[in-house]
C-alpha positions in Angstrom: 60.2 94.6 173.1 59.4 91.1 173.5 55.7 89.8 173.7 56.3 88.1 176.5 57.2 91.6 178.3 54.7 93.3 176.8 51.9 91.0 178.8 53.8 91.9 182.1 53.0 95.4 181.3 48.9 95.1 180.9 46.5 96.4 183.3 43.3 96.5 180.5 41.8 94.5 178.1 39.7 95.8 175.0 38.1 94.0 172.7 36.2 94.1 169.1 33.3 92.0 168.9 32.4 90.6 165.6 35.0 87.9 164.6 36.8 88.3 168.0 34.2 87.4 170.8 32.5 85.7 167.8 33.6 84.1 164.9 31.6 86.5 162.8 28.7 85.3 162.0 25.6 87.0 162.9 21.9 86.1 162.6 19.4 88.3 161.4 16.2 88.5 163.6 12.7 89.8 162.0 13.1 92.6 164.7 16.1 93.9 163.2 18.6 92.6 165.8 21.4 90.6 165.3 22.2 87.5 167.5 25.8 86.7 168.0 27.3 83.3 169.5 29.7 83.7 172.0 32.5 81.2 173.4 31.8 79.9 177.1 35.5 80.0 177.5 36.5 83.1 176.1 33.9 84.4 178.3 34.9 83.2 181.3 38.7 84.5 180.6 36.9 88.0 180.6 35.2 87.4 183.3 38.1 86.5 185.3 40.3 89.8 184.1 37.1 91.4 185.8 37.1 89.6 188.7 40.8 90.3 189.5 40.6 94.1 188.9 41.1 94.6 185.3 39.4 97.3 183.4 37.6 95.7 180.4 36.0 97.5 177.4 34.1 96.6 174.2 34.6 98.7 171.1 32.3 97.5 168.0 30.9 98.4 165.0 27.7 96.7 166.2 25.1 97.3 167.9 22.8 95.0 169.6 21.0 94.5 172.8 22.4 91.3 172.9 25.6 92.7 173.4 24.9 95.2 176.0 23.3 91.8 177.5 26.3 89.5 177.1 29.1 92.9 178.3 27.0 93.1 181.3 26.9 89.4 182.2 30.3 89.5 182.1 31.2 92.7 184.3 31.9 94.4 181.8 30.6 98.1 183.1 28.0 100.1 180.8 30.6 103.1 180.6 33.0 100.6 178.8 30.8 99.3 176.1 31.3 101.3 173.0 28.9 100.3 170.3 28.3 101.9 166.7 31.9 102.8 167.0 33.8 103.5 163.4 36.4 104.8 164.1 37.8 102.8 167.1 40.9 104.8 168.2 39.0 107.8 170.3 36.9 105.0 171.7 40.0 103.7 172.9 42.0 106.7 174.2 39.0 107.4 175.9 38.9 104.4 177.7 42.4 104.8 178.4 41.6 108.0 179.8 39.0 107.4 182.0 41.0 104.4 183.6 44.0 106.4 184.2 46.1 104.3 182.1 48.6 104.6 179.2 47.9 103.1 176.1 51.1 101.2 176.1 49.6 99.5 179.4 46.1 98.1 177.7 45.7 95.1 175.3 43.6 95.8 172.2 41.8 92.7 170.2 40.5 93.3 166.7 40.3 91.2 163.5 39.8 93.7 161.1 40.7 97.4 159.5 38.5 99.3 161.7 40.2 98.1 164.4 43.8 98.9 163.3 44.0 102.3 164.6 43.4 101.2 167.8 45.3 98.6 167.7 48.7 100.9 166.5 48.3 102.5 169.8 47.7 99.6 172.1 51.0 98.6 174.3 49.8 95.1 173.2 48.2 94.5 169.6 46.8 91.0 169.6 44.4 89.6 166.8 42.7 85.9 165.7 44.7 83.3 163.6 41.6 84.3 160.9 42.2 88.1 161.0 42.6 89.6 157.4 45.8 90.2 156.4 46.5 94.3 157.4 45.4 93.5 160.9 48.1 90.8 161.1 50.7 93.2 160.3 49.9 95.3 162.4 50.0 93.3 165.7 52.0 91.8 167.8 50.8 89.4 168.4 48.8 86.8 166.1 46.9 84.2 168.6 47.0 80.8 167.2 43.0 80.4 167.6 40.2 82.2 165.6 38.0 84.7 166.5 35.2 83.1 168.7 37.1 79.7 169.8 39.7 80.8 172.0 41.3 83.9 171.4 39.9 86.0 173.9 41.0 83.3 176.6 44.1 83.0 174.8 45.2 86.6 175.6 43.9 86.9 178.4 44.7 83.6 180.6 48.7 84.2 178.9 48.6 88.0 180.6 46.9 86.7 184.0 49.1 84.0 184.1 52.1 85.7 183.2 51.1 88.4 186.2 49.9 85.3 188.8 46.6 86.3 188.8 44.7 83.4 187.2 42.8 82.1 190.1 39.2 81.1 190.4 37.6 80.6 193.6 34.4 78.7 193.3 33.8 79.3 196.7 33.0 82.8 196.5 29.5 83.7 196.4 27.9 84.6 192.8 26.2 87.9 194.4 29.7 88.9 195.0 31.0 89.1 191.4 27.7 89.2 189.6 25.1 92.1 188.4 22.1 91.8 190.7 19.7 90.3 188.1 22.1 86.9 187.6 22.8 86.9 191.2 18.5 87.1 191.4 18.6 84.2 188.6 21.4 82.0 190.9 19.4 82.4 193.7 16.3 81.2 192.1 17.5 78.2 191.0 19.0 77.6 194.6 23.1 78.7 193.7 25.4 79.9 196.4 24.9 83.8 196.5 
């Protein structure tokens, strides 16, 4: 099948997050937890799957309150943030599962061999240009930006796109599309809610 059928086909996204949402780096805090920077613009591509009806999920390795924080800010729902996950493929079904949707319909982004299982049975098995070499193999597609600077809006505005449903409207209200604590934070600071 050709890629460009295959992004026709999605109705979920599911992403890693080390060297995907991030370019893999991570900072060690005296607290123990591990800081993680994120891309504005891959974030606003998951932010906009969310906010036209797609089912998003993060399966990591990590774990980190700042990325229960950062899933949350983007809509991504508690239920569909997998964290200390090694083996990523039950993770996945599951998710599949609880959506009602077939593997073959949901795109899976990972960068390196604990995500390959998950991504053999994604309909849509997309990685960073800087993946290591047995996740490229495995994929079907290779994005032509690295993990943490554009990947994740890579994927995600070519499936939206491909489906007509890339549309912002900056006229809706935050409170709308927001968890209640940023739409408390907007309204504070005197943003439309």
């Amino acid at each position: 099948m050709r890629t460009e059928n295959m992004f026709k086909n999605i109705k979920a996204f599911v992403f890693d997050v080390d060297g995907v949402f991030t370019d893999g780096s991570v900072l060690a805090m005296p607290d123990g937890d591990l800081l993680r920077t994120f891309n504005a613009k891959d974030c606003f591509a998951v932010r906009m799957a969310v906010d036209n009806g797609y089912p998003v999920a993060i399966i990591t390795g990590g774990c980190s309150q700042s990325i229960i924080q950062r899933a949350i800010s983007l809509g991504v729902e508690a239920k569909n943030l997998y964290q200390l996950s090694r083996d990523k493929r039950p993770d996945f079904m599951r998710f599949c599962t609880d959506h009602g949707l077939q593997p073959s319909e949901v795109v899976f982004v990972g960068d390196d061999v604990p995500d390959i299982p998950a991504l053999r049975e994604a309909g849509l098995a997309v990685c960073p240009s800087d993946a290591v070499a047995d996740v490229k193999e495995a994929c079907n597609y290779i994005s032509p930006f690295p993990g943490g600077r554009g990947c994740i809006r890579d994927i995600v505005e070519k499936v939206l796109k491909m489906q007509g449903r890339w549309h912002f409207d900056p006229t809706e209200p935050i409170s709308a599309k927001y968890p209640d604590h940023i739409a408390e934070l907007a309204n504070k600071t005197g943003r439309n809610v």
